[in-house]
MINUSE-864995 format. One record per atom (N, C-alpha, C): residue in one letter; y, z, x. Coordinates in steps of 0.05 Angstrom, whole numbers, plus 32768, in hexadecimal, padded with zeros to 4 digits. Atoms other than C-alpha are relative to their C-alpha. Layout:
<sites>
AYZX;...
</sites>
This chain:
<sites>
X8007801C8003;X88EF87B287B2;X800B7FEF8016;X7FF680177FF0;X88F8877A87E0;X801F7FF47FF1;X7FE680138001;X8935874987E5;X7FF47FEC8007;X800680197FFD;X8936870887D4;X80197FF47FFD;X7FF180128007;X896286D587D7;X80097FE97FF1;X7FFF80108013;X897586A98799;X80097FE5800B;X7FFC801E7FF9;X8980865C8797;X801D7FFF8006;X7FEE80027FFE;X89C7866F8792;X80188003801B;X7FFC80017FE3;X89C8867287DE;X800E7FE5800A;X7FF280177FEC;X89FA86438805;X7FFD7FF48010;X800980057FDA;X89D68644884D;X8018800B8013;X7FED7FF77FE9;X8A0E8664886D;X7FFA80118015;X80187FEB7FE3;X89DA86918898;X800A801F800D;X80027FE37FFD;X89FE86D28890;X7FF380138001;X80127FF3800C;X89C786EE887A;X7FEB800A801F;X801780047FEE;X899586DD88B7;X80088016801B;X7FFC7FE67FE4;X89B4870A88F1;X7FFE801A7FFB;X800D7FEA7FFF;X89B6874088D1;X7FEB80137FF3;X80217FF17FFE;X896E874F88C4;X7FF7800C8009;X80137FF77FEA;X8952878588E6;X7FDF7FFB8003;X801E80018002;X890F876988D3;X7FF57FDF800B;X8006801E8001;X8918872588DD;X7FEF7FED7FF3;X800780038021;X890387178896;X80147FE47FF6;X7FF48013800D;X893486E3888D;X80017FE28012;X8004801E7FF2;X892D8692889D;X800C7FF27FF5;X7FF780228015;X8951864F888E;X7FE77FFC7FED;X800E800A801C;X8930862D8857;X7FEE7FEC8014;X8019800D7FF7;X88F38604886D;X7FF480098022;X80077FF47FE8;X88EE862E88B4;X7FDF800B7FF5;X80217FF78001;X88A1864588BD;X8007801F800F;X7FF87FE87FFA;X889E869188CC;X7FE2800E8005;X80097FE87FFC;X887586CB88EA;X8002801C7FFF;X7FFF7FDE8003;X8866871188DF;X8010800E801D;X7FFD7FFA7FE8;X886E8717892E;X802080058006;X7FE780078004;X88B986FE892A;X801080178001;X7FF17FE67FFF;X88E8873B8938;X7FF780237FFA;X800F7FE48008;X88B3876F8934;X7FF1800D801D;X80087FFC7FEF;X889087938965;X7FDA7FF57FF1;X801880017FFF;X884C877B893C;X7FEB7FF78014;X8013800B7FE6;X880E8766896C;X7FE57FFC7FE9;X80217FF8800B;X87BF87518950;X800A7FED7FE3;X80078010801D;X87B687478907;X801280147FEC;X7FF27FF48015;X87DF875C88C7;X7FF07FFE7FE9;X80057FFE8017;X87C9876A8883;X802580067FE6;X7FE98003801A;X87FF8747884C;X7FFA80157FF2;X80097FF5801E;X88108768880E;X7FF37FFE7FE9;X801A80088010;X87E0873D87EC;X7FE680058006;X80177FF47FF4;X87A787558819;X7FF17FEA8016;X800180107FF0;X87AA87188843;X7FFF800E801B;X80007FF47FE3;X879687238888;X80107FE48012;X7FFE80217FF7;X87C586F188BA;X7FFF800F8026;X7FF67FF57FE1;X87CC86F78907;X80227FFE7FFB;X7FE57FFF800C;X8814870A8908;X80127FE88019;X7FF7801E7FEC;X882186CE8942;X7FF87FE87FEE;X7FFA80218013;X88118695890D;X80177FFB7FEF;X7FE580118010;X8843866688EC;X7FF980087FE1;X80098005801B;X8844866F88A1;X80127FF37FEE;X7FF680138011;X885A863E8871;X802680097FF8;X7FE47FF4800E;X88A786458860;X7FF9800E7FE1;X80077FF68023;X88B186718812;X80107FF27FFA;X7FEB80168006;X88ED8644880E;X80057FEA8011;X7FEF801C7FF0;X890485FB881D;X801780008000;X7FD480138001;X894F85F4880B;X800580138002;X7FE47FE87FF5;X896C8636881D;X7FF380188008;X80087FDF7FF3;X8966867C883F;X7FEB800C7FF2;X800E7FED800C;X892D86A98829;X7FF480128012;X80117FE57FF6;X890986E98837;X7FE87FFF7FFE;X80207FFA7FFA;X88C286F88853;X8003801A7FEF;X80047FEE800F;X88B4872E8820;X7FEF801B800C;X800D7FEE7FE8;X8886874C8853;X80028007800F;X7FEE7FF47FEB;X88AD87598883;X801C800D7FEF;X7FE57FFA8009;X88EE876E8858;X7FFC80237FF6;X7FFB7FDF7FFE;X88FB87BB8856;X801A800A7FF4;X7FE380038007;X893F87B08834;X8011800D801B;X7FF37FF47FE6;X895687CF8877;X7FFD801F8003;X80147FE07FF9;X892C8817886D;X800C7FFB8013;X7FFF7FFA7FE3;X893B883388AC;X80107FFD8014;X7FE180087FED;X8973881088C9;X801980077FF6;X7FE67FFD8011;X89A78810889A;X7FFE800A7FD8;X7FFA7FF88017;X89C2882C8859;X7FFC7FF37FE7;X800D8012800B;X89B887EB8836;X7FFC7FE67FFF;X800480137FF2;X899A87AE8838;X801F7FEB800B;X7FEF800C7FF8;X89C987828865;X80037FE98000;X800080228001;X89B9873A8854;X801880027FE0;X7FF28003801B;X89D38751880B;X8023800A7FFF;X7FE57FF97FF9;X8A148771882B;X80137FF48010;X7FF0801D7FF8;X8A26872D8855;X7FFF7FEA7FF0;X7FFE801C8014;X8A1886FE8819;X80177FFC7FF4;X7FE2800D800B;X8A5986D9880D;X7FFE7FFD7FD9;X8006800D8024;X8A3186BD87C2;X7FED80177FF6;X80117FE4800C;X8A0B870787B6;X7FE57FF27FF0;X801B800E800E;X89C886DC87B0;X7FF280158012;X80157FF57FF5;X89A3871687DC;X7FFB80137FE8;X80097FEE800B;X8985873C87A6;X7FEA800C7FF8;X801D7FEE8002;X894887698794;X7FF57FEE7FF1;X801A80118006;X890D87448784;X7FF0801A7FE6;X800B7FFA801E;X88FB875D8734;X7FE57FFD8007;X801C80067FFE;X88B4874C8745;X7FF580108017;X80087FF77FEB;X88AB87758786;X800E80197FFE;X7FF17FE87FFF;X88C187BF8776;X7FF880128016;X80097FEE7FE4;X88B787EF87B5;X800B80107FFF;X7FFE7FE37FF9;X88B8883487BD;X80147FFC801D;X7FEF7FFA7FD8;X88ED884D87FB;X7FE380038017;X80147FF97FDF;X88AD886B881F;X7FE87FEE8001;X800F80187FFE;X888A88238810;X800F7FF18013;X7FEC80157FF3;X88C787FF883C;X7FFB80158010;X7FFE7FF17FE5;X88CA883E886C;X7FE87FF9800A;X801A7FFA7FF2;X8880883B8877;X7FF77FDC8014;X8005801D7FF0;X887F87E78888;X80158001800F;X7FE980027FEE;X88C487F488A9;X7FEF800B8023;X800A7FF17FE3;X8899882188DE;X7FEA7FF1800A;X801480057FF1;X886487F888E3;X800A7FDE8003;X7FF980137FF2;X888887B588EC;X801580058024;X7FF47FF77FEB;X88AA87E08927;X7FFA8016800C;X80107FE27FFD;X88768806893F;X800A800A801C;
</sites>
């Protein structure tokens, strides 16, 4: 499953560096697929949305840190485990109940956000 970050976020921005996906944004920042990926062309979301992965897309949060869900891999591939939830001072990085994922569902977007 994805990581998300709860309201119970401070903004202290531990979280944001170490992303290997670059999945994580201040609160009202606008974001791309493109953003720390090797993507190029067009993407297909996990809703079946098609976007170019160079457009802006609406912040998911205003008042504090959150995760692009589409880009987030809990850190498949890089590390042991996710690392936004192992620098949170207030342990608001946690698994998204609504977004359950297979390991070789995060390995498989891990390879193709870094193809």
């Amino acid at each position: 499953m994805a990581i998300i970050i709860t309201d119970e976020c401070i903004n202290c921005g531990a979280c944001e560096p170490e992303c290997p996906n670059n999945a994580i944004y201040e609160g009202g920042v606008e974001w791309s697929m493109s953003e720390g990926t090797t993507l190029a062309g067009k993407y297909t979301l996990e809703d079946g949305k098609e976007v170019d992965v160079d457009a802006s897309n609406a912040p998911v949060e205003e008042d504090y840190y959150f995760i692009t869900p589409d880009k987030c891999t809990e850190c498949m591939g890089f590390h042991e485990e996710p690392q936004c939830a192992a620098v949170c001072p207030v342990d608001c990085c946690v698994p998204d109940p609504d977004r359950e994922e297979t390991e070789e569902v995060l390995l498989a977007r891990q390879a193709t956000l870094h193809a």
